[in-house]
BALOBA-1460 file (C-alpha; in Angstrom, 3 decimals):
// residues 207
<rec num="1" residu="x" x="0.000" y="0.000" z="0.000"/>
<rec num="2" residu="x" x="0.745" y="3.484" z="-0.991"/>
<rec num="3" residu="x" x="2.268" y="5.322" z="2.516"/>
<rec num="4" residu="x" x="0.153" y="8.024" z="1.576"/>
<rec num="5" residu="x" x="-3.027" y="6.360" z="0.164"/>
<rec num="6" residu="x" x="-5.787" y="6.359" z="3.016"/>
<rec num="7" residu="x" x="-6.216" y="3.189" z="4.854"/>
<rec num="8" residu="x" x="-9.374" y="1.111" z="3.972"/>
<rec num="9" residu="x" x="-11.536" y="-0.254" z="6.101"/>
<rec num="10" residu="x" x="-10.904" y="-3.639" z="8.060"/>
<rec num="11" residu="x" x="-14.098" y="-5.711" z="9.010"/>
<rec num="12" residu="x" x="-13.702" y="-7.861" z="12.090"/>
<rec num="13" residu="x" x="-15.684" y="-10.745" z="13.142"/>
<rec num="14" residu="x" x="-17.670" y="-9.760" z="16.232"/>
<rec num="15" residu="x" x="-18.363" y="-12.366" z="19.339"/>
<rec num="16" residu="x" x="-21.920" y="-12.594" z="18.056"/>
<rec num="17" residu="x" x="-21.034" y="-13.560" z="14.475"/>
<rec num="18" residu="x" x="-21.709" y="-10.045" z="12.645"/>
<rec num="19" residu="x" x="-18.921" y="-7.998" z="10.748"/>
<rec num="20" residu="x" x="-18.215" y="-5.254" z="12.286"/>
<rec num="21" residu="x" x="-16.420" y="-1.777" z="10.184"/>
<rec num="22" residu="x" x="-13.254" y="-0.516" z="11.684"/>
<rec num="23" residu="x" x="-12.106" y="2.058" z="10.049"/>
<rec num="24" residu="x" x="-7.967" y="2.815" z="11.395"/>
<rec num="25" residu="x" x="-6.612" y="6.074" z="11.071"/>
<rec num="26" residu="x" x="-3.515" y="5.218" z="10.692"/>
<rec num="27" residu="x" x="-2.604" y="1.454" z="11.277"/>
<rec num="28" residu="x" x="0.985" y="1.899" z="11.154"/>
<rec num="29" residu="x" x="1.166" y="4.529" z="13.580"/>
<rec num="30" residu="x" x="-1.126" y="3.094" z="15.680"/>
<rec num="31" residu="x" x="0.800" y="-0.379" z="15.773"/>
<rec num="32" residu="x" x="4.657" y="1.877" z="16.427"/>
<rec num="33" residu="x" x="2.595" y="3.759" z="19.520"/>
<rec num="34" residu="x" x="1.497" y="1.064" z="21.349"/>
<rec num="35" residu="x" x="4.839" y="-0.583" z="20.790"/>
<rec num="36" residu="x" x="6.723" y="2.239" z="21.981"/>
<rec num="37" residu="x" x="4.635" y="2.648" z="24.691"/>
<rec num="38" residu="x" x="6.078" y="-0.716" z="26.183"/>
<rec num="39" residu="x" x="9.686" y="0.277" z="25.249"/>
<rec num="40" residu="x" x="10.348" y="-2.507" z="23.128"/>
<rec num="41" residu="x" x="12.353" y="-2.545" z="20.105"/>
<rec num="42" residu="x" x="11.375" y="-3.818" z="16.596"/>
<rec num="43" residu="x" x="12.648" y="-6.844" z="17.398"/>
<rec num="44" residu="x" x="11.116" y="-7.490" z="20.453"/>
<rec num="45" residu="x" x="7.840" y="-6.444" z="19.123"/>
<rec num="46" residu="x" x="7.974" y="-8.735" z="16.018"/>
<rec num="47" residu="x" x="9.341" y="-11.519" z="18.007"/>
<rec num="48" residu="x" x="6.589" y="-11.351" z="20.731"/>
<rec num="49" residu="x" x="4.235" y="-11.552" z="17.861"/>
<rec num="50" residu="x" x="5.681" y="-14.062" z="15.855"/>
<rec num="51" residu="x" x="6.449" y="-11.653" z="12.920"/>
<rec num="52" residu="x" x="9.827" y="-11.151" z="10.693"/>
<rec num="53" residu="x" x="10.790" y="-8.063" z="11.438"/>
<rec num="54" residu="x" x="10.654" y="-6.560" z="7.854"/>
<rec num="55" residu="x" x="7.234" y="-7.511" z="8.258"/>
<rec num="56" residu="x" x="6.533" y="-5.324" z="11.451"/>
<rec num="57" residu="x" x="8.739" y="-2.557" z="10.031"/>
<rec num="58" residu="x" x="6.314" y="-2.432" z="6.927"/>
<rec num="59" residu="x" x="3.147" y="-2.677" z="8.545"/>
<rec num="60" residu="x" x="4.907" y="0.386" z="10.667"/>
<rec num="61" residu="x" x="5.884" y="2.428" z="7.769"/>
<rec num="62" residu="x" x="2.288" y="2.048" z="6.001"/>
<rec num="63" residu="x" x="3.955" y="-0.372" z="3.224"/>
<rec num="64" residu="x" x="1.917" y="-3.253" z="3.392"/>
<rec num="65" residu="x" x="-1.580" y="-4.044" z="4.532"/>
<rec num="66" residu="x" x="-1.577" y="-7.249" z="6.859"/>
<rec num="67" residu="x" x="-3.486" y="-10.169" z="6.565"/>
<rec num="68" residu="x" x="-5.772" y="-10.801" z="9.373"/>
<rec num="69" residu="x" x="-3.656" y="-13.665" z="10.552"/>
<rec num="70" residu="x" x="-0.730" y="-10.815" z="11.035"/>
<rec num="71" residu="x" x="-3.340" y="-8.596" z="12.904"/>
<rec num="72" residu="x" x="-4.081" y="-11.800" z="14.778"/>
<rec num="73" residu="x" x="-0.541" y="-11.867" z="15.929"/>
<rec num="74" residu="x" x="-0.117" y="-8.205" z="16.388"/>
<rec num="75" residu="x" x="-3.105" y="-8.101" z="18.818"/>
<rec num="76" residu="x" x="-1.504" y="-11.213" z="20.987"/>
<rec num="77" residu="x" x="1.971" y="-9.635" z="20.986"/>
<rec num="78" residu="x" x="0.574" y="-5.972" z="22.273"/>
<rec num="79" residu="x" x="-1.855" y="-7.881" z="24.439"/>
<rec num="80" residu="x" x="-4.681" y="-6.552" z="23.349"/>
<rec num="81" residu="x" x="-7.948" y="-7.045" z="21.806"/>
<rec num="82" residu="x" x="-7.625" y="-6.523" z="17.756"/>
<rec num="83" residu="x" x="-9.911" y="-3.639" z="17.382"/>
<rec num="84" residu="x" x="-7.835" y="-1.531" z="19.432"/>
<rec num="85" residu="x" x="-5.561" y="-1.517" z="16.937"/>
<rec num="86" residu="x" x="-7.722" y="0.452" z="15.179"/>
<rec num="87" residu="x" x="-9.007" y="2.834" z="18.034"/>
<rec num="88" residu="x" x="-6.476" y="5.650" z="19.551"/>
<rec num="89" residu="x" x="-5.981" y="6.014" z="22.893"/>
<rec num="90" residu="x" x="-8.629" y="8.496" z="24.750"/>
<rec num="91" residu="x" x="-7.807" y="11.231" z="27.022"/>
<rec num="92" residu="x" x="-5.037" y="12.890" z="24.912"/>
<rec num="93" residu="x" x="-1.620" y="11.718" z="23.766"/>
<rec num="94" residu="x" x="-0.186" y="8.859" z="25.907"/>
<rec num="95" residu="x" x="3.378" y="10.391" z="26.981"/>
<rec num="96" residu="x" x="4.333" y="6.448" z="27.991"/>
<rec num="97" residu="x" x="6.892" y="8.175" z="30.795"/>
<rec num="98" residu="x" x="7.637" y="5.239" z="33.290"/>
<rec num="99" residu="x" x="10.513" y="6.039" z="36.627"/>
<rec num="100" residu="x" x="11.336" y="3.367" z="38.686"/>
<rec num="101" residu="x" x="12.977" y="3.913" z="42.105"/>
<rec num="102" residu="x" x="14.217" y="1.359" z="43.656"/>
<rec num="103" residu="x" x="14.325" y="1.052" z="47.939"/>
<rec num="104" residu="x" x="16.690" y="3.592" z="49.306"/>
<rec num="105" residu="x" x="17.694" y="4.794" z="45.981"/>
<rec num="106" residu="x" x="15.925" y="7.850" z="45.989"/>
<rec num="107" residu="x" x="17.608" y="11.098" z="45.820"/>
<rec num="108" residu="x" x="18.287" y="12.202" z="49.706"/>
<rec num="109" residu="x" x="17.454" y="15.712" z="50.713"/>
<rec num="110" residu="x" x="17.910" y="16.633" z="54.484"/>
<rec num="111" residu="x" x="16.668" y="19.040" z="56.923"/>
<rec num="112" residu="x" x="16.773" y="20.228" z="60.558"/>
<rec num="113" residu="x" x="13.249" y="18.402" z="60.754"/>
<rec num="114" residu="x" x="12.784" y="16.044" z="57.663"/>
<rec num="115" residu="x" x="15.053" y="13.223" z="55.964"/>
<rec num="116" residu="x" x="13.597" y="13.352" z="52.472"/>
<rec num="117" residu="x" x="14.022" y="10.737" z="49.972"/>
<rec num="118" residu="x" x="12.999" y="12.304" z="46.158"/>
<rec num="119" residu="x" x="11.252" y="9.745" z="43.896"/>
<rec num="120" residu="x" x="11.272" y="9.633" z="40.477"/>
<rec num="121" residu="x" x="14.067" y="12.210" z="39.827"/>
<rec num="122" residu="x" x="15.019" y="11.231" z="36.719"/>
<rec num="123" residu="x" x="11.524" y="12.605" z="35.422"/>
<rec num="124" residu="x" x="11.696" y="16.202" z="34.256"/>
<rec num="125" residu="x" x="8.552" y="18.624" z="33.909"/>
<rec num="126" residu="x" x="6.504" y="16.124" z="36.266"/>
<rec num="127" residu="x" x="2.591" y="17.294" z="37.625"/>
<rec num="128" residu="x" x="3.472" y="15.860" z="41.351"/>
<rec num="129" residu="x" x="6.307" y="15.270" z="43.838"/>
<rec num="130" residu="x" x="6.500" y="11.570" z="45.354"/>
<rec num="131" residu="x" x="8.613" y="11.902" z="48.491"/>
<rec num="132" residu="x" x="9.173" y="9.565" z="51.406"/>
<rec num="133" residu="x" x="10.444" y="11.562" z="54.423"/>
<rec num="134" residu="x" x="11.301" y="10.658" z="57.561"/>
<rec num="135" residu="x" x="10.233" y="12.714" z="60.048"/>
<rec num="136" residu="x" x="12.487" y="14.242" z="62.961"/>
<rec num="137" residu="x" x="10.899" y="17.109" z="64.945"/>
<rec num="138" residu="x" x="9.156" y="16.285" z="68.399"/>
<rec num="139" residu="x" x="7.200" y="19.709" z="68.464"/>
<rec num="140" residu="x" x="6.542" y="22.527" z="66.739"/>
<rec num="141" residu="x" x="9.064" y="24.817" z="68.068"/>
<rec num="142" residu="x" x="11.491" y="22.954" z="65.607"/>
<rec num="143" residu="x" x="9.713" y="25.139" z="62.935"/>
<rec num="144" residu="x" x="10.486" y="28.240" z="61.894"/>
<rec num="145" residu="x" x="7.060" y="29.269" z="61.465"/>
<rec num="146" residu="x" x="4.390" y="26.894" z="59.089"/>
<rec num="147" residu="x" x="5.165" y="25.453" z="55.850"/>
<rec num="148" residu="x" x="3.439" y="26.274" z="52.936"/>
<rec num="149" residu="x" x="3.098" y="26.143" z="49.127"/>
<rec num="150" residu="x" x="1.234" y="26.337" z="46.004"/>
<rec num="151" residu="x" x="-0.648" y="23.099" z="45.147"/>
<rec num="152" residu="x" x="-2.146" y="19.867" z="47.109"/>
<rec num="153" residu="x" x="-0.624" y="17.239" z="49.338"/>
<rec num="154" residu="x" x="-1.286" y="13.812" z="50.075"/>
<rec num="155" residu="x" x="0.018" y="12.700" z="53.331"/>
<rec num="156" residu="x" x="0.407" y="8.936" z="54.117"/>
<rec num="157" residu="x" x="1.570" y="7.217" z="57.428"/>
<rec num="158" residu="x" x="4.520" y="4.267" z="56.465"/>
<rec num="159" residu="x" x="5.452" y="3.709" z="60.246"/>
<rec num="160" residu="x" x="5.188" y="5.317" z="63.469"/>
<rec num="161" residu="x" x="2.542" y="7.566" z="64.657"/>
<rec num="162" residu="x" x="2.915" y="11.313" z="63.436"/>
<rec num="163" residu="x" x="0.768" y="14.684" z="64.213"/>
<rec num="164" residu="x" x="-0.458" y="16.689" z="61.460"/>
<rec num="165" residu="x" x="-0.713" y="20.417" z="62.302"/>
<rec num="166" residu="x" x="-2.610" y="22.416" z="60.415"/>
<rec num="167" residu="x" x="-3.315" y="26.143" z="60.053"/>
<rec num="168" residu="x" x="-7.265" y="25.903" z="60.220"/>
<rec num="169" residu="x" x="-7.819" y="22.575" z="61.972"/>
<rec num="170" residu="x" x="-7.053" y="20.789" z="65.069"/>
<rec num="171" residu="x" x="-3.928" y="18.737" z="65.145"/>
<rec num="172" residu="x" x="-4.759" y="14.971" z="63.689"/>
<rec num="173" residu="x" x="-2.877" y="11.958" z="65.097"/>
<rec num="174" residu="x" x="-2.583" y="9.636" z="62.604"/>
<rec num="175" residu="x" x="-0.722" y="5.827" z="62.639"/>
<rec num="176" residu="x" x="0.482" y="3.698" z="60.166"/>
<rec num="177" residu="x" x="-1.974" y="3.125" z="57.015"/>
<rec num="178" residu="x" x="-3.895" y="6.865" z="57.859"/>
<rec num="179" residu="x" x="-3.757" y="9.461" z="55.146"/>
<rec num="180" residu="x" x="-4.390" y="12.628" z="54.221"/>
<rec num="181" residu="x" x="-5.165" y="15.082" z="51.130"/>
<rec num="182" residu="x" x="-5.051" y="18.581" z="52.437"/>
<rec num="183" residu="x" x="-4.346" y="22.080" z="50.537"/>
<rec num="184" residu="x" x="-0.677" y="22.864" z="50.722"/>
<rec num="185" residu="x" x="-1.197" y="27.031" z="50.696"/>
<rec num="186" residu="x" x="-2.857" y="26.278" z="54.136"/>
<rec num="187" residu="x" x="0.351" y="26.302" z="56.861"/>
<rec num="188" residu="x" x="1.149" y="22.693" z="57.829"/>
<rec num="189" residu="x" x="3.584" y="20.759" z="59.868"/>
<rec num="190" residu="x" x="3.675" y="17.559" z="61.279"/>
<rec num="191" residu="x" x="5.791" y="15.667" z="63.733"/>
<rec num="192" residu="x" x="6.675" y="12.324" z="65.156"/>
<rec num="193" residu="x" x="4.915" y="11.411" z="68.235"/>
<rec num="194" residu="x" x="5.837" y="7.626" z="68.315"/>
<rec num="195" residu="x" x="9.667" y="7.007" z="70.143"/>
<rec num="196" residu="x" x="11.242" y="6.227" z="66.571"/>
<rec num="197" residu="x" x="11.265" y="8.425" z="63.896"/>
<rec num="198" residu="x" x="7.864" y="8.157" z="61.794"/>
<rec num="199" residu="x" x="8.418" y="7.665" z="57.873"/>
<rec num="200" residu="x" x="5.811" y="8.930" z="56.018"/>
<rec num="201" residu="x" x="4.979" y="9.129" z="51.849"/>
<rec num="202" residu="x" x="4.348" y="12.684" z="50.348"/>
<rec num="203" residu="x" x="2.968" y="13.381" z="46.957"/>
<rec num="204" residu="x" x="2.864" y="17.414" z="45.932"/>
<rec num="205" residu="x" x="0.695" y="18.482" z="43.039"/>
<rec num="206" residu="x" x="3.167" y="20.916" z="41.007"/>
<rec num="207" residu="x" x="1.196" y="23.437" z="38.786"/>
């Protein structure tokens, strides 16, 4: 098939026995997202679905039409049902951004009252802040003042007990497995109540 000739449409058997008109709108970029999206390589892809490589790199570029057998074996090797092969994702453009961090690798970050541990710093641009902190003060005269900044929080108890202060509500004790989402512009603290340090899990909305 022509790269620029317009794709025609594909009709696929439905469970009840009816054809059903798919129309892609573009299989071959359709087929490179989705493979992208799991970080594999053409070879990877082609192997996982039991494809020559030249094939996969031709359905890609828009220079062949495959058989429904090929489809067949795209669909297993993606994992996914055929006619989303032919259906983009919803909700925008998938970005496919993946960080792992593995325990105790996290970038380390230390204050007079906090031992943060940065997650997912090798992301740039992100739209929240994962943290794990462990938490040092005993009382609020360890703060200078409260602590405040644009955006939301969610809070979320790892070990220990902790105290959440808050600017407009009465302090919260909360153990391990209690959480909370609170506005960050209102002044916060919060401090470890238990004999060990308390760890707790942060995540800042940015934006």
């Amino acid at each position: 098939m022509d790269p620029q000739e317009q794709p025609s449409i594909i009709r696929i058997a439905r469970a009840d026995g009816a054809a059903a008109a798919v129309e892609p709108l573009n299989l071959g970029a359709r087929v490179r997202e989705l493979r992208k999206r799991h970080g594999w390589t053409l070879e990877q892809a082609a192997k996982r679905a039991g494809l020559a490589r030249s094939t996969l790199s031709k359905i890609e570029n828009g220079q062949m039409s495959p058989t429904y057998e090929a489809l067949r074996k795209l669909a297993e090797g993606l994992d996914i049902p055929i006619p989303q092969l032919f259906t983009p994702p919803s909700g925008g453009q998938v970005t496919a951004r993946l960080a792992l961090t593995r325990a105790n690798e996290g970038e380390a970050h230390a204050t007079a009252t906090y031992e943060h541990e940065l997650l997912a710093g090798a992301l740039s641009r992100k739209q929240m802040l994962p943290y794990r902190a462990r938490v040092r003060a005993r009382s609020m005269e360890a703060f200078d003042g409260w602590v405040r900044h644009d955006g939301e929080e969610f809070l979320y108890v790892l070990t220990g007990v902790i105290r959440l202060y808050t600017e407009f509500y009465a302090p919260i004790e909360m153990k391990r497995g209690d959480s909370a989402y609170y506005d960050a512009a209102m002044g916060h603290n919060v401090i470890s109540v238990s004999p060990e340090d308390a760890t707790i899990l942060w995540v800042t909305s940015l934006g």
